[in-house]
C-alpha distance (Angstrom), angle and dihedral (degrees) to the residues before:
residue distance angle dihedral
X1 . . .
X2 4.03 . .
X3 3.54 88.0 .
X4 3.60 105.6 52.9
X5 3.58 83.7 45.0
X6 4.08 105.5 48.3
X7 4.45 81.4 41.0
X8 4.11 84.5 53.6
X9 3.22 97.3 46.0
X10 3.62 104.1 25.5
X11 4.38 91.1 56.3
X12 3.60 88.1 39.8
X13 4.03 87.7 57.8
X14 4.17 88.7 43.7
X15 4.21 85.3 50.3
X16 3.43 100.3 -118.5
X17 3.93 108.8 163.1
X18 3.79 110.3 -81.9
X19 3.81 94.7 -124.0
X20 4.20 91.1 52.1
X21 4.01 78.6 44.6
X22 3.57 96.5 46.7
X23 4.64 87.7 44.6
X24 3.80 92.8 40.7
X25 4.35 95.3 51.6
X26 4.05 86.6 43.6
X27 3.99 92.9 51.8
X28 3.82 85.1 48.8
X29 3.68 90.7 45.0
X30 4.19 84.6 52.4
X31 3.20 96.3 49.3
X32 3.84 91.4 58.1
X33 3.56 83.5 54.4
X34 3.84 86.8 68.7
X35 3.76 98.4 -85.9
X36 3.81 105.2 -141.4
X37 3.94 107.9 96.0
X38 3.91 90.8 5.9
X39 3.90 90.9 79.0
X40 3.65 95.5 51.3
X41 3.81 88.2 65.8
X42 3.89 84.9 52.9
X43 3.91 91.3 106.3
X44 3.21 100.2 38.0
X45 3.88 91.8 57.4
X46 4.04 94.2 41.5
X47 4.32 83.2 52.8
X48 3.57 90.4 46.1
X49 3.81 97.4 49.2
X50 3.84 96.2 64.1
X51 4.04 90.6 30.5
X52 4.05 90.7 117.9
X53 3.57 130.1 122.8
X54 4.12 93.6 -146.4
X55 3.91 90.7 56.7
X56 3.77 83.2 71.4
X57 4.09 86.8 69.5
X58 3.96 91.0 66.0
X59 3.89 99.1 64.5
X60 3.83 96.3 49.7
X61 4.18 91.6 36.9
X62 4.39 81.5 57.3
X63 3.66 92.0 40.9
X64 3.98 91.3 47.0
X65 3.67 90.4 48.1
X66 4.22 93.7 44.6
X67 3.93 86.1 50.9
X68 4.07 92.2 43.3
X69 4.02 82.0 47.9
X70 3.57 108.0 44.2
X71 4.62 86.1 48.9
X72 3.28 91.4 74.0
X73 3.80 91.4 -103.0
X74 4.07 91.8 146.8
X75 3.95 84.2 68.8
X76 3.85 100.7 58.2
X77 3.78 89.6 34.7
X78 3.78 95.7 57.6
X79 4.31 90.3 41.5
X80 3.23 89.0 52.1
X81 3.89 94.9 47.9
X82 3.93 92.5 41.0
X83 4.04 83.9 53.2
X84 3.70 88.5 59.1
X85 3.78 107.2 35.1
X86 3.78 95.4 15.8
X87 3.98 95.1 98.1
X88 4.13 89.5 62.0
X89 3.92 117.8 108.1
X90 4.20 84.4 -102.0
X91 3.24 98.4 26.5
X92 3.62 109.4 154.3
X93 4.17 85.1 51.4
X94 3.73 82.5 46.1
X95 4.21 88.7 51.1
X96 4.14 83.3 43.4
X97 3.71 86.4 73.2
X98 3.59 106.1 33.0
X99 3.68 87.6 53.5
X100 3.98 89.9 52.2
X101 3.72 87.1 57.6
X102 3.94 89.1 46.8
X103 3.95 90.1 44.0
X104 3.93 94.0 44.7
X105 3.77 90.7 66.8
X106 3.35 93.6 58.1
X107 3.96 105.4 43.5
X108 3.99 111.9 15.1
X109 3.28 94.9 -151.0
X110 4.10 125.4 112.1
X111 4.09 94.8 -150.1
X112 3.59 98.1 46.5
X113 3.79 85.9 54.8
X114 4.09 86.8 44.5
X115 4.12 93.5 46.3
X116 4.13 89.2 44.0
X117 3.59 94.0 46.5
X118 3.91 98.9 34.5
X119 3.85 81.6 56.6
X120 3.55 100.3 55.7
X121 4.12 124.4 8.9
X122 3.63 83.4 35.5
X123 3.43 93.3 71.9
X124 4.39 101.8 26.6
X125 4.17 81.3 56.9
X126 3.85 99.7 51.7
X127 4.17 77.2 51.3
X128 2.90 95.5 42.1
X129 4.49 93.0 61.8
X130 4.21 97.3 -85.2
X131 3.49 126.4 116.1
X132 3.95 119.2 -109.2
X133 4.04 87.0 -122.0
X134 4.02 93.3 53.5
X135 3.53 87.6 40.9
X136 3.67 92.8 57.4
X137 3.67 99.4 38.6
X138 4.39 91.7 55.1
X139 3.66 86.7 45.3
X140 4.39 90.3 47.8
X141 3.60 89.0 43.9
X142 3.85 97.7 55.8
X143 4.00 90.7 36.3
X144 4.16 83.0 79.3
X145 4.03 89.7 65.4
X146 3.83 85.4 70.1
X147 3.80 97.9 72.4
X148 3.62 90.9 32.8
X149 3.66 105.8 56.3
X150 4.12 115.4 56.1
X151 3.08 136.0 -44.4
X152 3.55 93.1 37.6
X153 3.41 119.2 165.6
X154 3.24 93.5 -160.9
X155 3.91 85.5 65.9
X156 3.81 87.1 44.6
X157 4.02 91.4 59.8
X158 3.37 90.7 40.6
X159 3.58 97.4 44.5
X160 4.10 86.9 50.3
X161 3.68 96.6 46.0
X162 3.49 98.9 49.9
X163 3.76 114.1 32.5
X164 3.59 97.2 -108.2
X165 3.98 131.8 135.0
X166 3.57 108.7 -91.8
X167 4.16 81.5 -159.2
X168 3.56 84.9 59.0
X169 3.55 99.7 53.5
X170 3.61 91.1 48.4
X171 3.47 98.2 52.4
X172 3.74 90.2 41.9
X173 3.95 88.2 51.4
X174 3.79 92.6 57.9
X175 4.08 105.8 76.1
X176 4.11 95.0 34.4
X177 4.09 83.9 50.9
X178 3.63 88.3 47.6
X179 3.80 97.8 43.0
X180 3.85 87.8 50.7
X181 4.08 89.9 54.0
X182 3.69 84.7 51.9
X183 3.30 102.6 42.2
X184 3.93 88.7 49.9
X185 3.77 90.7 59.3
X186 3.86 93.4 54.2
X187 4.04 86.7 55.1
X188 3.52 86.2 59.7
X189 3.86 98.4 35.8
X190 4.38 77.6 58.7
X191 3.70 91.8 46.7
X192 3.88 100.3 50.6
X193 4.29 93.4 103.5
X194 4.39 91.5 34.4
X195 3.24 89.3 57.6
X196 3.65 104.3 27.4
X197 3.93 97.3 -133.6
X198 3.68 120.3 -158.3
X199 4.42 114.8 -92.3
X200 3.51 118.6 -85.6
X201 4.12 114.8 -86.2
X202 3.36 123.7 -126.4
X203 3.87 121.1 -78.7
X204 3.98 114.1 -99.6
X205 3.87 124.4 -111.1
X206 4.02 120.4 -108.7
X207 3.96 81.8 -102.3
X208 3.40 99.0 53.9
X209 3.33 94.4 54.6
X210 3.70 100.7 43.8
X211 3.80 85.3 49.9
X212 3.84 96.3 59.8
X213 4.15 90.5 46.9
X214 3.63 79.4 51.9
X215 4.00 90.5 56.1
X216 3.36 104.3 44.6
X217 3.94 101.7 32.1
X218 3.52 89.3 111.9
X219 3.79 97.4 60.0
X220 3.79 95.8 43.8
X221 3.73 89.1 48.5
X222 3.80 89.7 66.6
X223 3.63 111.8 56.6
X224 4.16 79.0 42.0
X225 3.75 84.1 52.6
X226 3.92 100.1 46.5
X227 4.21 93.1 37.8
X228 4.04 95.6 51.8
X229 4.22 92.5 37.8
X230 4.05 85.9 56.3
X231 3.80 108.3 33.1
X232 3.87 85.4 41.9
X233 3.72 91.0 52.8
X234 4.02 94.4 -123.1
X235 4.29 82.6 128.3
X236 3.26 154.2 -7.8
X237 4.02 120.9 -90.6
X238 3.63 80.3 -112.8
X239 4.27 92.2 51.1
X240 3.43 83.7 48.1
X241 3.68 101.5 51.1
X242 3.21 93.6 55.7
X243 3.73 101.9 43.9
X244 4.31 78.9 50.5
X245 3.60 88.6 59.9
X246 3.70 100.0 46.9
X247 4.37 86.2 47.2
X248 3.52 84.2 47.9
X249 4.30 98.0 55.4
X250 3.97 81.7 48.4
X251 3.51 92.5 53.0
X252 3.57 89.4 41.4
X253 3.72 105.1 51.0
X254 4.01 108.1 13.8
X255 4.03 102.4 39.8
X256 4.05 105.0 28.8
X257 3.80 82.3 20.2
X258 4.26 85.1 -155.1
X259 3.94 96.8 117.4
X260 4.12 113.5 100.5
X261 4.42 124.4 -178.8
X262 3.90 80.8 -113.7
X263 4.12 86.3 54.2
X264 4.05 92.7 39.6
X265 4.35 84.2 47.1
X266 3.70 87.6 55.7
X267 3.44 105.1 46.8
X268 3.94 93.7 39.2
X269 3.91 81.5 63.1
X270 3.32 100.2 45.2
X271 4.11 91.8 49.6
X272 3.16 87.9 54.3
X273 3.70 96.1 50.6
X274 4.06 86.9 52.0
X275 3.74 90.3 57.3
X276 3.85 96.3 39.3
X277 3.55 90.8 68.3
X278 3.82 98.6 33.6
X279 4.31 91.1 56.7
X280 3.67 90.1 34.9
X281 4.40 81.3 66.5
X282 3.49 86.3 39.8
X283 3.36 100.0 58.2
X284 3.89 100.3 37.1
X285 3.61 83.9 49.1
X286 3.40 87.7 57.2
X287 3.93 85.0 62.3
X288 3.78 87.8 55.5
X289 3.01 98.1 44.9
X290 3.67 99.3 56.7
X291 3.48 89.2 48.1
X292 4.15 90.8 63.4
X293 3.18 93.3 45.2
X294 3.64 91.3 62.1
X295 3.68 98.1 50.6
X296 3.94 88.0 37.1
X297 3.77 89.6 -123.8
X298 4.27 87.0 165.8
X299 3.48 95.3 49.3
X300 4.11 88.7 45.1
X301 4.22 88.5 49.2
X302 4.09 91.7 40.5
X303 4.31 80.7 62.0
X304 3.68 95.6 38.9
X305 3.80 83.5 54.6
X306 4.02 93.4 41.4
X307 3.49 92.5 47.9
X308 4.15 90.9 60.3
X309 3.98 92.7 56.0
X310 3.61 132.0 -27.4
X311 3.59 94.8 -149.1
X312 4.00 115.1 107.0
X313 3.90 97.4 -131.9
X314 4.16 92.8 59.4
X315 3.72 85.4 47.4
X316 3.64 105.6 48.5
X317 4.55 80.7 47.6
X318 3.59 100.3 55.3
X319 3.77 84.3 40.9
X320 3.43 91.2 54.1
X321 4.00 93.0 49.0
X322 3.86 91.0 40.3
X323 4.34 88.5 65.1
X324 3.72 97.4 35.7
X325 3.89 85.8 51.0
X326 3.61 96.7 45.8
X327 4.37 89.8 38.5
X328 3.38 83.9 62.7
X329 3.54 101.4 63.6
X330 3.94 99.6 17.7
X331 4.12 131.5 71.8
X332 4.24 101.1 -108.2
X333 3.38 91.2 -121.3
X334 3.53 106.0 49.9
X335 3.64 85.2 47.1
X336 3.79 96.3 54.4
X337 3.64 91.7 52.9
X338 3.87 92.8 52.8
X339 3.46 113.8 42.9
X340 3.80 96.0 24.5
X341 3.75 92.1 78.6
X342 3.80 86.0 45.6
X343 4.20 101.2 52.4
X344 3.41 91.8 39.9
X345 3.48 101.4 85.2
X346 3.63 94.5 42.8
X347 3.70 82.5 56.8
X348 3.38 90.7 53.2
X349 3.75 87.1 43.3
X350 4.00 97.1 64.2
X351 4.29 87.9 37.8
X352 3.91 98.9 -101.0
X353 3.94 112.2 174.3
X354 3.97 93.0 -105.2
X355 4.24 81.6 -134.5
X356 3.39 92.4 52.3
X357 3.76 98.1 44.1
X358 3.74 88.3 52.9
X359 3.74 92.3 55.2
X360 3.89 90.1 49.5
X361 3.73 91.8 53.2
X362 3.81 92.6 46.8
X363 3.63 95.1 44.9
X364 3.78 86.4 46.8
X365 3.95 100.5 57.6
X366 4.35 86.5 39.3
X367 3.68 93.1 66.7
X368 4.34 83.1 46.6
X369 3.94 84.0 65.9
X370 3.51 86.3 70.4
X371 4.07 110.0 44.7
X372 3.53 133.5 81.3
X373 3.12 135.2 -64.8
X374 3.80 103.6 17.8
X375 3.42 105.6 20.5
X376 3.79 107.8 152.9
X377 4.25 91.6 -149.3
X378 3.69 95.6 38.8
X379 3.47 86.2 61.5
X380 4.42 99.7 43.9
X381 4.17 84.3 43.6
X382 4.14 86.3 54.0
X383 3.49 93.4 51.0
X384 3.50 95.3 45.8
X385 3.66 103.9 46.2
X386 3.82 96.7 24.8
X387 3.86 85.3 -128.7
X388 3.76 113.0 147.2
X389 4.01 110.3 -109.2
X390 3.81 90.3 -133.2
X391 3.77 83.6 63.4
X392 3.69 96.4 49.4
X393 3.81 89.7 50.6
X394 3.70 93.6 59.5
X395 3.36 92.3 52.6
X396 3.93 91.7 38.9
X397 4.07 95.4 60.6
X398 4.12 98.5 91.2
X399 3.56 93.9 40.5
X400 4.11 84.3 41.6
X401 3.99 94.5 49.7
X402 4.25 91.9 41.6
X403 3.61 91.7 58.0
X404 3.54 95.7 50.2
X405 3.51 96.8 55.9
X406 3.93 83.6 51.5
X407 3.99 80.8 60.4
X408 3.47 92.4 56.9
X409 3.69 98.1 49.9
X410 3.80 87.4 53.0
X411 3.44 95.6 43.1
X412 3.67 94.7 51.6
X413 3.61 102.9 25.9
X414 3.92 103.9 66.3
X415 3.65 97.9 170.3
X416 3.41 85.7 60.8
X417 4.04 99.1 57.2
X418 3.71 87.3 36.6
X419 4.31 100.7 50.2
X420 3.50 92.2 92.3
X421 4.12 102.8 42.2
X422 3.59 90.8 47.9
X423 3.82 96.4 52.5
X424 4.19 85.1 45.6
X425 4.15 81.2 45.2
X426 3.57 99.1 -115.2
């Protein structure tokens, strides 16, 4: 067990890619095992780890979200956003986060929303009167709805992995992603004399308004599309996916007519890219994964955990701490797949819903995207905006703090997580 650890860690450390990292610790892991006949089952196990149906839904969701992207979506989405929340004393940081909560239904993904956003309302803010490093922190702390709202593919890995409703997840995903969008907006409600954010606008006309629906209908008609089709049972997330990506190409080239072959080519490659690296984890977690199970490493964690406290509350804390520990140093995904398997059954162990325990963990390693030193959006937002990340951290610590105490209401509230699964019948 030291030596699939100090490999982990130690190739992690040199920064080896986390997938070779993830592979290289489970061969070592094997051949403690005994080696010998072990590695010949080496292919079969890295097949078998990405043998499920539901991984399917990840390819289209990225491709549906590159096509949605590369339209010219962001535009409509952030008119329409500025037309509702525009008028506010802050309003276009105000419109920065209801636009993330527009955006994350159509991609699921935190740094697409980061890249997108650092692109453009990065830049019409700091003209607009805000600083680059407030700027940066609104549009990092809405970039976390993406993965939270549906279709996440985080909750589509998850979901796979661990036997869980993906339908669930989704539905449980929709108030926490919600309550972070609001909770986002009080920050900067708070913030309006600190930071001396520009004077309210002036309120838009009935026309206006009905004019920017009229724009960006046929975004907002997707996500609408993809949630009601799966939580109704019409199809599968992977049905669904695919039926997204074919809306999306109509969209794309008939409506906003901005689509080319040339554009389709590029983003075809680049979803398949995305998914490259995500199934290569999968699959050399897989590895891993096969080698805890064999020396019962989540059964011997569930009883180190257990013998701390047997009372629910202390557990769901120091698993809490444990993710946003390990999110700080680790990729989210990578993550997921390896200790998932592993908290589960002490979940399970202290009678978590296993839906709502999957939207804690999720939830969990989203808000990692956004702290120091690893934090996957810090890092797209730097390189966008060529702002330092220690100055977007400073500026990130309300927004940081606020969403964690949304954590802890999820974590600890279930009925909360669970309202709208149970009244779908999940």
């Amino acid at each position: 067990m030291a030596w699939v650890a100090l490999s982990f860690f130690g190739l992690l450390s040199l920064g080896m890619p986390v997938g070779f990292v993830i592979g290289i610790a489970g061969l070592v892991g094997i051949a403690s095992m005994g080696g010998g006949n072990f590695y010949a089952m080496v292919p079969e196990r890295l097949f078998a780890g990405l043998d499920l149906f539901p991984f399917l839904a990840m390819p289209f969701f990225i491709f549906a979200g590159e096509i949605m992207n590369r339209s010219g979506i962001t535009t409509n989405l952030v008119k329409l956003a500025s037309v509702l929340v525009g008028w506010m004393r802050g309003g276009m940081a105000h419109s920065n986060m209801v636009a993330s909560v527009l955006f994350a239904g159509i991609t699921g993904s935190a740094t697409a929303d980061a890249a997108a956003f650092g692109n453009t309302l990065v830049p019409a803010m700091v003209k607009d009167g805000y600083t680059k490093r407030f700027a940066c922190a609104v549009t990092a702390a809405g970039s976390i709805i993406g993965p939270t709202i549906p279709p996440s593919t985080l909750a589509i890995l998850y979901g796979s992995i661990m036997g869980v409703s993906i339908a669930g997840l989704f539905a449980a995903g929709i108030l926490p992603g919600l309550l972070i969008g609001a909770v986002g907006m009080l920050v900067i409600f708070l913030l309006r004399n600190v930071h001396d954010l520009p004077p309210a606008a002036k309120r838009p006309g009935a026309r206006m308004i009905v004019l920017a629906l009229k724009e960006s209908f046929p975004a907002i008609i997707l996500p609408v599309f993809i949630l009601s089709s799966i939580l109704l049972g019409f199809a599968t997330p992977t049905e669904a996916a695919a039926i997204a990506v074919a809306y999306a190409l109509f969209v794309g080239i008939v409506v906003y007519r901005t689509i080319s072959v040339k554009d389709i080519y590029e983003m075809m490659v680049r979803t398949t890219r995305i998914t490259g690296i995500v199934f290569l984890i999968i699959a050399a977690a897989a590895i891993l994964g096969w080698w805890m199970a064999f020396n019962q490493i989540p059964q011997i964690i569930a009883e180190a955990f257990l013998s701390v406290s047997d009372n629910p509350s202390v557990i769901i804390g120091m698993l809490l701490l444990l993710l946003l520990f390990v999110g700080m140093f680790m990729d989210i995904t990578a993550t997921l797949i390896i200790l998932a398997p592993v908290l589960v059954p002490l979940t399970n162990a202290i009678g978590m819903d296993p839906v709502h325990a999957g939207i804690v963990i999720i939830l969990t390693l989203n808000i990692s995207l956004m702290t120091p030193p690893v934090g996957a959006c810090l890092f797209v937002l730097a390189s966008v905006t060529k702002e330092p990340i220690e100055s977007i951290t400073r500026a990130l610590w309300p927004f940081l703090l606020a969403q964690i105490a949304i954590l802890v209401v999820v974590a600890y509230w279930e009925g909360l997580t669970l309202f709208i699964p149970r009244l779908l019948g999940f």
